[in-house]
Legacy VTK file of the C-alpha trace (Angstrom):
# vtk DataFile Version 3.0
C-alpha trace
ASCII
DATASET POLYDATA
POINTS 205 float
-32.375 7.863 32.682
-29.376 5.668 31.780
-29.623 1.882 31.017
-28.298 0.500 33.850
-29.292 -3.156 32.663
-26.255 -2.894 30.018
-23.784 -5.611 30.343
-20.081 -4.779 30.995
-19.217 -5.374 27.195
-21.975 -2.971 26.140
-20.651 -0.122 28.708
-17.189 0.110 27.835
-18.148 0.149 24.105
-20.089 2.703 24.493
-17.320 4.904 26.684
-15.013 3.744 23.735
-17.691 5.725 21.168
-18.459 8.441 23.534
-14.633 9.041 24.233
-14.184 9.448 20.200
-17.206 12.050 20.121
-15.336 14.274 22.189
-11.870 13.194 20.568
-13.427 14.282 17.044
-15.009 17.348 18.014
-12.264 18.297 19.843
-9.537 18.317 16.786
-12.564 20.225 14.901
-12.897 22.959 17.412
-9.050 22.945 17.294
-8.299 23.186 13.464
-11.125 25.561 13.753
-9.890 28.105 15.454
-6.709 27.439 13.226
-8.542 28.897 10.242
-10.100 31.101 12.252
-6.803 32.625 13.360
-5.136 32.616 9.062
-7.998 35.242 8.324
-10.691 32.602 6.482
-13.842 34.126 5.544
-16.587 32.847 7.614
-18.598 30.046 5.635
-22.548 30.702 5.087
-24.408 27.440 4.501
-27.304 27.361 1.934
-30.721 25.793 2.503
-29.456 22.446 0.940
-26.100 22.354 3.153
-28.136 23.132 6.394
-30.054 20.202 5.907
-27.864 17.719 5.065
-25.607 18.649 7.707
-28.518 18.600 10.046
-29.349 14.778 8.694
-25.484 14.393 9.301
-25.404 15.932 12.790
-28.241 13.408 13.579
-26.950 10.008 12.164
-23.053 10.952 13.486
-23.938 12.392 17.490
-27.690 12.617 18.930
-29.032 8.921 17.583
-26.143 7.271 19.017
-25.922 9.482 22.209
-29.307 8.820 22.361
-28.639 5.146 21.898
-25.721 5.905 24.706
-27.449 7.509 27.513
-30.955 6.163 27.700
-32.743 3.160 27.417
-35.499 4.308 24.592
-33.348 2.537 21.679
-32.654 -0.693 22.943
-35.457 -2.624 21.332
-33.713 -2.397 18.217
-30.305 -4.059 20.075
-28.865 -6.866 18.149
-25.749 -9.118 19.383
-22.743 -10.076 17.812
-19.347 -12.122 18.946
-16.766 -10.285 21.220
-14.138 -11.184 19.035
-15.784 -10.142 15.985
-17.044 -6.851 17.643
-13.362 -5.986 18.862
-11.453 -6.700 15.486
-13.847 -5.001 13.379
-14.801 -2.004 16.000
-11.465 -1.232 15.284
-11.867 0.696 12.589
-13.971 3.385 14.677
-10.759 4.097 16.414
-8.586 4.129 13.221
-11.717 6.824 11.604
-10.587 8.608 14.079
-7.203 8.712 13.407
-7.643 9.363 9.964
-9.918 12.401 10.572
-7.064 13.615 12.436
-4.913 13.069 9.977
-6.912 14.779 6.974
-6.880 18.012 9.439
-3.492 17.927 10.575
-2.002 17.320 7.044
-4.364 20.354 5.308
-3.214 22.635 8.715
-4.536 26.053 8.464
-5.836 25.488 4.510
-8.538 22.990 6.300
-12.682 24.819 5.702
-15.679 23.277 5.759
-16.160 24.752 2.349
-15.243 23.264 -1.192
-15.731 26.990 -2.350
-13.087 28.138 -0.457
-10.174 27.279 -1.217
-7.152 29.962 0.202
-3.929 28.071 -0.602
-2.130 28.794 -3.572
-0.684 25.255 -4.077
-2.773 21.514 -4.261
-2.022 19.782 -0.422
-0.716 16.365 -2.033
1.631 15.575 1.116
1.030 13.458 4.100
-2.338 11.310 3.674
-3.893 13.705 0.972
-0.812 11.795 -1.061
-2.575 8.890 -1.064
-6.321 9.784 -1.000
-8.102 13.128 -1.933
-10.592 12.881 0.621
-9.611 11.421 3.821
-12.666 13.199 5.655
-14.934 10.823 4.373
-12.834 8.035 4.397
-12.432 8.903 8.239
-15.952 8.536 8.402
-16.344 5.662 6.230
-14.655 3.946 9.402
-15.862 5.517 12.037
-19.526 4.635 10.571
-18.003 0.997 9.850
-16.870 0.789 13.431
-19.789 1.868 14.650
-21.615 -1.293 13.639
-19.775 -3.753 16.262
-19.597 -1.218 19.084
-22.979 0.435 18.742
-25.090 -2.994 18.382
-28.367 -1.377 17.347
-30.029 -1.307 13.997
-30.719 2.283 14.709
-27.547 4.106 16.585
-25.475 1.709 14.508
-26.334 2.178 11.559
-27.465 6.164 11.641
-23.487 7.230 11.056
-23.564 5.844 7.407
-26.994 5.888 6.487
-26.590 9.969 7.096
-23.042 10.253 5.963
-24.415 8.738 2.179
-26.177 12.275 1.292
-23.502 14.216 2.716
-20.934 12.185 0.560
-22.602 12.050 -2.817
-23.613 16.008 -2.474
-19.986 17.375 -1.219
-17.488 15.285 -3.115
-18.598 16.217 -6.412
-18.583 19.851 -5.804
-15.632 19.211 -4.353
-13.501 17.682 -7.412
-15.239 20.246 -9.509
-14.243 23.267 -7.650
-10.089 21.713 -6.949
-10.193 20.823 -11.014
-11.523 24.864 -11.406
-9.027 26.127 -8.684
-5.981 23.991 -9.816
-6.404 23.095 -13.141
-4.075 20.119 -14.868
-2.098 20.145 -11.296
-5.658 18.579 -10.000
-5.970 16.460 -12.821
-2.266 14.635 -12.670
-3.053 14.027 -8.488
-6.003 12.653 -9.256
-4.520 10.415 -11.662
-2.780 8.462 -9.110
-5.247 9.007 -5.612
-8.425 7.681 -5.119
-11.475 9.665 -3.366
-11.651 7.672 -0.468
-9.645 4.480 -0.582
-5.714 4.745 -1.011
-4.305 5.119 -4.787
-2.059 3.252 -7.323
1.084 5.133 -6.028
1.951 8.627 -3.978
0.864 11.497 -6.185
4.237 12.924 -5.961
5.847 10.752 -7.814
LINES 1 206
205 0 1 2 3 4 5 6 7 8 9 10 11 12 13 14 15 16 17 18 19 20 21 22 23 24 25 26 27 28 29 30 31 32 33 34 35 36 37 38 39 40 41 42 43 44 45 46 47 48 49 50 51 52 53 54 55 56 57 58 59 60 61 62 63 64 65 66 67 68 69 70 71 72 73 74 75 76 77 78 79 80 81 82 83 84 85 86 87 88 89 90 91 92 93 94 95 96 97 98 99 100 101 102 103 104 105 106 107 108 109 110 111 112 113 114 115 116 117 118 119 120 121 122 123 124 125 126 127 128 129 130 131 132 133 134 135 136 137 138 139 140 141 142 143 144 145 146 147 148 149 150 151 152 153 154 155 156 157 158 159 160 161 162 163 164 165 166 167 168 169 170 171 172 173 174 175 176 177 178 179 180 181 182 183 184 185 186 187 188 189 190 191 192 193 194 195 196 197 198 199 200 201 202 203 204
């Protein structure tokens, strides 16, 4: 059943998300098969990481598919200005770009997996020069963008509600595991990066 009472604004906003779905898991599947191909060990997720990136899974794809494709979510619709929706929906397609960009600047050293970690030297080129985590600012925006193109307290919302545990579980291990791996070559990048928003000045300099 789709929601054929949608105005045209609604429709093409939702084609605009539904477009970036496929655009995201596309350069996954892609980089992927990357690491696949450089010999990485295949991850195993614990009980903890296959729930939270079930809770992820949900708030990122099937509530706003959902939202999408049938009609059951539209009591919790909400309106805003087409100008306002436009500038600020914006930053859905720039999450996008920048969650290309944090997999096409790591190349074949990019896992989903702060315990591995296979290259020998700290990726500070590109956009890890400016911010050591530019997965999760890609989907700081994406979940930001989804607010003014996804006008529904529930499928709008879902993307950053979920992304929250994710975040505060993953970075942390993260840091830890680059400071273990890398030592005082970790600890001078991150000196001069931020986690998620751009830093002082490049790292390499």
């Amino acid at each position: 059943m789709y929601p054929y009472d949608d105005d045209m604004e609604t429709i093409i906003f939702k084609v605009v998300f539904l477009v970036g779905v496929a655009v995201a898991l596309a350069i996954r599947l892609f980089y992927y098969k990357v690491t696949k191909k450089a010999g990485l060990p295949k991850r195993k997720l614990n009980l903890l990481d296959t729930v939270i990136v079930g809770i992820s899974v949900t708030g990122f794809y099937i509530l706003p598919i959902i939202y999408c494709l049938t009609p059951w979510l539209n009591s919790f619709n909400y309106n805003l200005p087409l100008a306002i929706s436009i500038i600020f929906g914006t930053s859905y397609v720039f999450g996008i770009f920048v969650f290309y960009k944090a997999h096409h600047d790591l190349g074949k050293y990019w896992w989903m997996g702060y315990e591995l970690t296979q290259h020998k030297e700290l990726v500070t080129q590109g956009i890890y020069a400016w911010i050591r985590h530019p997965m999760y600012a890609g989907f700081f925006l994406i979940g930001l963008g989804n607010i003014f193109i996804l006008q529904n307290w529930i499928a709008g919302f879902s993307h950053l509600v979920t992304l929250l545990p994710l975040y505060l579980l993953h970075v942390p291990l993260e840091e830890r595991h680059l400071k273990s791996h890398f030592g005082e070559a970790f600890n001078h990048y991150k000196r001069y990066t931020g986690k998620i928003f751009p830093g002082r000045r490049n790292a390499g300099h």
